[in-house]
C-alpha positions as CSV (number, residue, x, y, z in Angstrom):
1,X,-21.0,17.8,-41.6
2,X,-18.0,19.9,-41.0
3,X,-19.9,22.4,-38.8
4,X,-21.9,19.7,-36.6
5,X,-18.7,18.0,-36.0
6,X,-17.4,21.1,-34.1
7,X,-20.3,22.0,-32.6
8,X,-20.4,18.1,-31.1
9,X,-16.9,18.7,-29.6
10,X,-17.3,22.5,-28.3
11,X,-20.3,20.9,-26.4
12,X,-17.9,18.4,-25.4
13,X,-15.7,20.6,-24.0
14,X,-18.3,22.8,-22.0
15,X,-19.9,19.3,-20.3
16,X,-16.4,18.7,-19.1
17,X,-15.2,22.3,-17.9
18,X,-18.4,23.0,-15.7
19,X,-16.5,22.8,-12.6
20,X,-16.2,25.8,-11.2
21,X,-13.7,26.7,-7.8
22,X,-17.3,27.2,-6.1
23,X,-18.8,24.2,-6.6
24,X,-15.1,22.3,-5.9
25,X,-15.2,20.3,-3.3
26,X,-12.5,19.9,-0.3
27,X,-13.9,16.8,1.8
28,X,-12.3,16.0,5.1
29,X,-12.7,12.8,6.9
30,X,-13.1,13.6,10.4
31,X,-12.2,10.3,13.0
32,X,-14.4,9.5,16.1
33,X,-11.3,8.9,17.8
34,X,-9.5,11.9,17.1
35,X,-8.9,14.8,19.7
36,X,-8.0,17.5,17.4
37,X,-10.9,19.8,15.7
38,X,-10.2,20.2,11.8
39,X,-10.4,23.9,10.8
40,X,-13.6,24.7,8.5
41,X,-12.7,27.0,7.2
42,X,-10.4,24.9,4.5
43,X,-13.2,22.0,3.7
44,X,-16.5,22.3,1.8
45,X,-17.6,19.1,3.9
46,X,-16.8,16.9,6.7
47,X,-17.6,13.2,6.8
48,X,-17.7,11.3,10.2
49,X,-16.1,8.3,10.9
50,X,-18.1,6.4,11.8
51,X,-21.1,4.6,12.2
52,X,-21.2,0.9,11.5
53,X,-24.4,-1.2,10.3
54,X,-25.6,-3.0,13.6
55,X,-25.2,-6.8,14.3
56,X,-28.6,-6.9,13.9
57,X,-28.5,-6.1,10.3
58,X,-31.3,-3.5,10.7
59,X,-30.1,-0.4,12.8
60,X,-26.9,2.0,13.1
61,X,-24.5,2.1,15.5
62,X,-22.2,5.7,16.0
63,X,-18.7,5.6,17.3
64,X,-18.5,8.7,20.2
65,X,-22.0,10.5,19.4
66,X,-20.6,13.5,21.6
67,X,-17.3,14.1,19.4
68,X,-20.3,13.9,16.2
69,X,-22.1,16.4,18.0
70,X,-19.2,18.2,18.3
71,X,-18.3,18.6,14.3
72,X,-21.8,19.4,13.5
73,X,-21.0,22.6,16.0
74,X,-18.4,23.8,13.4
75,X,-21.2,24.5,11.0
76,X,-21.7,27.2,13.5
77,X,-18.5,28.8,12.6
78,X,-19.4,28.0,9.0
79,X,-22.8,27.7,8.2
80,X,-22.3,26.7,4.9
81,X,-19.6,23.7,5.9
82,X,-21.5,20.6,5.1
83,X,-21.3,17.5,7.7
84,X,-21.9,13.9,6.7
85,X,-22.0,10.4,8.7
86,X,-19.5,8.1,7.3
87,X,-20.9,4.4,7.7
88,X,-18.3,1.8,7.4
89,X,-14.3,1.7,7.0
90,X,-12.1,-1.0,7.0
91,X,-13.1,-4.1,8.7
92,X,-16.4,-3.0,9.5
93,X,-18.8,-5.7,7.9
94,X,-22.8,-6.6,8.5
95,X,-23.2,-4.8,5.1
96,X,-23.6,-8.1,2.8
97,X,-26.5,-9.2,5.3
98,X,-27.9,-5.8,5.2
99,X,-27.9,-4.8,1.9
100,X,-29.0,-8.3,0.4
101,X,-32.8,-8.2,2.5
102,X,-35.1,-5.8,1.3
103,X,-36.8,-5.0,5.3
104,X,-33.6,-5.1,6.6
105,X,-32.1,-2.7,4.3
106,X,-35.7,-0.4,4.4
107,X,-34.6,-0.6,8.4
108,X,-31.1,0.2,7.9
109,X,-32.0,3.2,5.7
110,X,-34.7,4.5,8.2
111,X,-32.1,4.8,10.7
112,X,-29.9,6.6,8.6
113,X,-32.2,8.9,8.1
114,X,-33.5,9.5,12.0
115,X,-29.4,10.1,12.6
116,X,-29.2,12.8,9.7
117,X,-32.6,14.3,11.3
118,X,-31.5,13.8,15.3
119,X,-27.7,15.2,14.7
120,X,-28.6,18.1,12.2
121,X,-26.6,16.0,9.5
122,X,-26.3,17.0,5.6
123,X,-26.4,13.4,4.3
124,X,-24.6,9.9,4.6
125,X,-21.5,8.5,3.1
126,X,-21.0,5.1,3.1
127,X,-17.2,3.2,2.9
128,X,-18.3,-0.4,2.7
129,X,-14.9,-2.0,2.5
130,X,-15.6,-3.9,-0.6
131,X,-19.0,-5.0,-1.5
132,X,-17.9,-8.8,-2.8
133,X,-14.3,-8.9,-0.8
134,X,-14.0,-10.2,2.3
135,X,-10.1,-8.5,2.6
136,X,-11.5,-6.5,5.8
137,X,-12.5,-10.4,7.3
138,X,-16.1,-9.4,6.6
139,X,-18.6,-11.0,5.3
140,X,-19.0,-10.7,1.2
141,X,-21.6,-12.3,-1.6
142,X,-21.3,-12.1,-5.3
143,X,-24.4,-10.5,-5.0
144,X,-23.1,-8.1,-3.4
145,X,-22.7,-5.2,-6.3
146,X,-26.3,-5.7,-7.4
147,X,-27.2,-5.0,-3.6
148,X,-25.0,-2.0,-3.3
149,X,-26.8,-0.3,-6.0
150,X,-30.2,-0.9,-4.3
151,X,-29.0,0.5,-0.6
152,X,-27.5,3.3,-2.1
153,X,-30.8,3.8,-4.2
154,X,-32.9,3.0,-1.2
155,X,-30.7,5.4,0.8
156,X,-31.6,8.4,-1.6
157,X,-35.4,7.2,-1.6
158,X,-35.8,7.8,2.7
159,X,-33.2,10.9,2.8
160,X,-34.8,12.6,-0.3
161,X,-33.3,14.8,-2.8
162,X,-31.8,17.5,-0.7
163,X,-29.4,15.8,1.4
164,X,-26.0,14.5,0.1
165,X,-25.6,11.0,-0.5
166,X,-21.7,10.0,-1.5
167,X,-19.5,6.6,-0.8
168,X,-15.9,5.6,-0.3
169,X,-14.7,3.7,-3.2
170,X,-11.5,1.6,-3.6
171,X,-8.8,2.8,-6.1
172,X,-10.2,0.0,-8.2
173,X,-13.3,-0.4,-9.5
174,X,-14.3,-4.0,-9.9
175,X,-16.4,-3.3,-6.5
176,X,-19.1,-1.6,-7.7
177,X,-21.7,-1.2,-10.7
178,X,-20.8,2.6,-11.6
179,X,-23.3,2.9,-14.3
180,X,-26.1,1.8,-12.4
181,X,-25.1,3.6,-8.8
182,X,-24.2,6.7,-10.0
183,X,-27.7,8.5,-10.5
184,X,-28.2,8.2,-6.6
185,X,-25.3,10.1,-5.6
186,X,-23.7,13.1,-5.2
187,X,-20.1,12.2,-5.0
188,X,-17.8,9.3,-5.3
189,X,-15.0,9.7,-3.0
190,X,-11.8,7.8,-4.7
191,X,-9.6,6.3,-2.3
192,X,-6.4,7.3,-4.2
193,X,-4.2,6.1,-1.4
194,X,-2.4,2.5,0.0
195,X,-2.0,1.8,-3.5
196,X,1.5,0.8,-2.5
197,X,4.1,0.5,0.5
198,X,8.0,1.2,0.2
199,X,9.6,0.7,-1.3
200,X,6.5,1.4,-3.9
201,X,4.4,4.6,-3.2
202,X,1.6,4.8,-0.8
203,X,-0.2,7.5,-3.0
204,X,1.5,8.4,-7.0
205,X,0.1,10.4,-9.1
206,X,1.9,8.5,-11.9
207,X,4.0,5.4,-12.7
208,X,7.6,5.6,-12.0
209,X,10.7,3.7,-12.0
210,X,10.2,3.7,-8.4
211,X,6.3,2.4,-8.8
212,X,5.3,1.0,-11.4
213,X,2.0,0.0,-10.0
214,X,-1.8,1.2,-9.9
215,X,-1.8,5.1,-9.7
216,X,-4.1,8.1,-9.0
217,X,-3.9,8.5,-12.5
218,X,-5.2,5.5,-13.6
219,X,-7.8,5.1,-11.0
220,X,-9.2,8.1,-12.2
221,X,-9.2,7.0,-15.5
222,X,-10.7,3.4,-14.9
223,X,-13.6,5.5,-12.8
224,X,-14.4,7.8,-16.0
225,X,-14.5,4.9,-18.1
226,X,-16.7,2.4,-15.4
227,X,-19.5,5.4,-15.5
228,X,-18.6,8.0,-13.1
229,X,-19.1,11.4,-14.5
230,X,-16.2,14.0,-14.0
231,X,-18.4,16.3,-12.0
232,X,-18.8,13.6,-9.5
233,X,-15.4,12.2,-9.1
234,X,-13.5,13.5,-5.9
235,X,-9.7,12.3,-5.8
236,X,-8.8,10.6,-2.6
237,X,-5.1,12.4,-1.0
238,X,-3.7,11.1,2.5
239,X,-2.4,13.4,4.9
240,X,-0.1,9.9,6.3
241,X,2.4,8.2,4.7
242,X,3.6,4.4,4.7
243,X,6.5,2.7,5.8
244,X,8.2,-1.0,4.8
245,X,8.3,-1.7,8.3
246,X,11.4,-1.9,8.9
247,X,12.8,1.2,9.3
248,X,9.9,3.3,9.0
249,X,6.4,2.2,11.3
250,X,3.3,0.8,8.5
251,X,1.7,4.2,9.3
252,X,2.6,7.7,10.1
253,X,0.8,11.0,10.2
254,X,2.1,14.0,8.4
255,X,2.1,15.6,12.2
256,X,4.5,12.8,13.4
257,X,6.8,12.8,10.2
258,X,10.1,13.2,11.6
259,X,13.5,12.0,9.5
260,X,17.0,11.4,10.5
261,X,19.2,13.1,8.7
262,X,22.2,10.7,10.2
263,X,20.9,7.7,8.4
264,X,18.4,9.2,5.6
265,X,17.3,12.0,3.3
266,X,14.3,12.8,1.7
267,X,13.8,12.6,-2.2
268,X,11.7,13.4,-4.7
269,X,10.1,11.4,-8.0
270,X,9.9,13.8,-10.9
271,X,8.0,10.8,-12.7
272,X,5.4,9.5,-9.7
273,X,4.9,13.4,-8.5
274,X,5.6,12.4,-4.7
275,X,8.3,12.4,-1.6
276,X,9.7,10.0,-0.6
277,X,12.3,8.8,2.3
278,X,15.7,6.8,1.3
279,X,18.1,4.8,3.0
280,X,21.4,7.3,3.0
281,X,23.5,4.6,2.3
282,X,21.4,1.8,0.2
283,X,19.3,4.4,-1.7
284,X,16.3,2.0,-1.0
285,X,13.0,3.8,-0.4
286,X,11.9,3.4,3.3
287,X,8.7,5.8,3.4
288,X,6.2,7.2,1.0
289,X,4.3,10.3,1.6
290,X,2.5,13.5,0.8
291,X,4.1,16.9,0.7
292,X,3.1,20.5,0.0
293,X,4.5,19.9,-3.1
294,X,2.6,16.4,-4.1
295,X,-0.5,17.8,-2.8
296,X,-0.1,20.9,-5.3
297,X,0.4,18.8,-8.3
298,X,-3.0,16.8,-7.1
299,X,-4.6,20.2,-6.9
300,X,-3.1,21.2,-10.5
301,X,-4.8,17.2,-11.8
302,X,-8.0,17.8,-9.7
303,X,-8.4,21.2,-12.1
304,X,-6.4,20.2,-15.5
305,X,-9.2,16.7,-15.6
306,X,-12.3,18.7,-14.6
307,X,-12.8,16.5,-11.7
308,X,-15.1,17.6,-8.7
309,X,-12.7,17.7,-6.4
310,X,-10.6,16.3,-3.5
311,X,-10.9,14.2,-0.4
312,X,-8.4,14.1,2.4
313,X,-8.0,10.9,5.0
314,X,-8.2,12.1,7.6
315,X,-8.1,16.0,8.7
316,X,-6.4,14.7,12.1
317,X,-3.3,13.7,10.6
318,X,-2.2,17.1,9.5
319,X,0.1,19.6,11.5
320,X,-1.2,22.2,13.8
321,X,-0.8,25.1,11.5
322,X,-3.0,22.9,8.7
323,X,0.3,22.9,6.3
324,X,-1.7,20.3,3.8
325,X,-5.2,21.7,4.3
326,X,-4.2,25.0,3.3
327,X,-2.3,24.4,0.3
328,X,-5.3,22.1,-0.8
329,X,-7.8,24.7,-0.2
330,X,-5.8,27.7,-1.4
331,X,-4.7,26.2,-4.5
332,X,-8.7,24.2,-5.1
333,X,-11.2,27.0,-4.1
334,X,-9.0,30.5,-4.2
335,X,-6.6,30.0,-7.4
């Protein structure tokens, strides 16, 4: 009994260690509003965003079709980059409708598949911003978690087998039916991120005295347990940071992080694993954020935990030497 015990566990072991740093994955969400190109040569794939599920109910609609056309080019520079439509993001409803009609979503799915065959596209992501909330002021049904598993099985029906097929998911993960979805896709793209706002932390890898909130950490935890398997499970890291409004904007992009050092300084949390901005005097946190260094500790989780990999929003918000994409891919795909 002895034996078969350790032979259970060294299996174990191997099931969990079977990503490799060539089948890592560094995803990069690429905006239809952006200006700024990302550099492929530090992401494995790019996802568009995005499209948006018509009013209809039955078609697509794609923000800026030239910029799309545009990122699909890079794969000339990279032929193995792979580039995906995003469909959704915050605010961006018509899914319950869609999802809930079996024609509508057979329509829906069709046209997904015309736009992966018309653009030269490697698959679809989908960030439907939640199936049963309507936080985004969309439209929601209780129904709704049954009916994302049937688009996202419908979706891999029409685009076959050889194109990628991934979502968005919230940090949470009473949205979605994991067990059920998780055979029709080829990634589920955690959105570790706005999981706080100072003087809490936009993005921690762990609890802190400073947050003692929902972390990366435990989302990833809650997603193993709800069904997803390791080797599918990318770890969402922004590239912006957030403010308490105040003194610091909601928003800003690592690009347009610039501190005072009159009025504040900026800190680090040996417990949560991220920067953070504090009020010189007061000592209270006015901006969370990601750093070369917070970004190399993901990296170091992404390997220690097995997990597939990582997923940056969005490529645009880094610098212009790629400070944050370069430690992510350097310290995911070369080290």
């Amino acid at each position: 009994m002895k034996k078969i015990f350790v032979l259970i566990v060294s299996a174990a072991f191997l099931a969990v260690s079977c990503v490799s740093s060539s089948d890592r994955v560094v995803t990069g969400y690429v905006t239809s509003w952006g200006t700024t190109l990302p550099n492929p040569s530090l992401v494995t794939h790019l996802n568009y965003a995005f499209g948006h599920v018509a009013d209809s109910f039955d078609s697509l609609v794609i923000d800026n079709e030239p910029r799309l056309a545009e990122i699909v080019a890079l794969k000339e520079a990279k032929p193995s980059l792979k580039v995906l439509l995003s469909v959704g993001g915050w605010a961006s409803g018509n899914f319950s409708e869609m999802a809930a009609s079996d024609s509508l979503r057979a329509s829906f799915c069709a046209c997904c598949k015309a736009a992966v065959d018309r653009f030269g596209l490697d698959g679809i992501d989908i960030d439907w911003e939640y199936p049963t909330s309507d936080l985004g002021d969309i439209s929601c049904s209780p129904d709704d978690k049954d009916n994302f598993t049937l688009l996202m099985r419908d979706l891999r029906a029409v685009l076959g087998d050889d194109a990628l097929l991934s979502f968005a998911a919230s940090a949470e993960t009473k949205y979605i039916n994991y067990s059920d979805v998780v055979e029709y896709v080829d990634f589920v793209n955690v959105m570790t991120y706005d999981m706080g706002r100072a003087p809490h932390f936009n993005a921690a890898l762990y609890q802190s005295e400073n947050h003692p909130g929902l972390t990366a950490d435990q989302s990833v935890k809650d997603h193993l347990a709800a069904g997803v398997p390791r080797s599918k499970l990318v770890l969402g890291i922004p590239f912006y940071g957030r403010g308490d409004r105040i003194f610091f904007p909601e928003s800003v992009d690592y690009k347009d992080l610039r501190v005072d050092g009159r009025y504040y300084e900026v800190c680090w949390d040996d417990d949560a694993l991220v920067p953070y901005v504090a009020n010189k005097i007061t000592g209270e946190i006015v901006f969370s954020y990601e750093n070369e260094k917070s970004i190399l500790a993901k990296c170091y989780y992404i390997k220690d935990h097995h997990l597939r990999g990582a997923m940056v929003w969005d490529c645009g918000a880094d610098d212009s030497d790629f400070t944050l994409s370069t430690v992510l891919w350097t310290y995911l795909k070369e080290k």
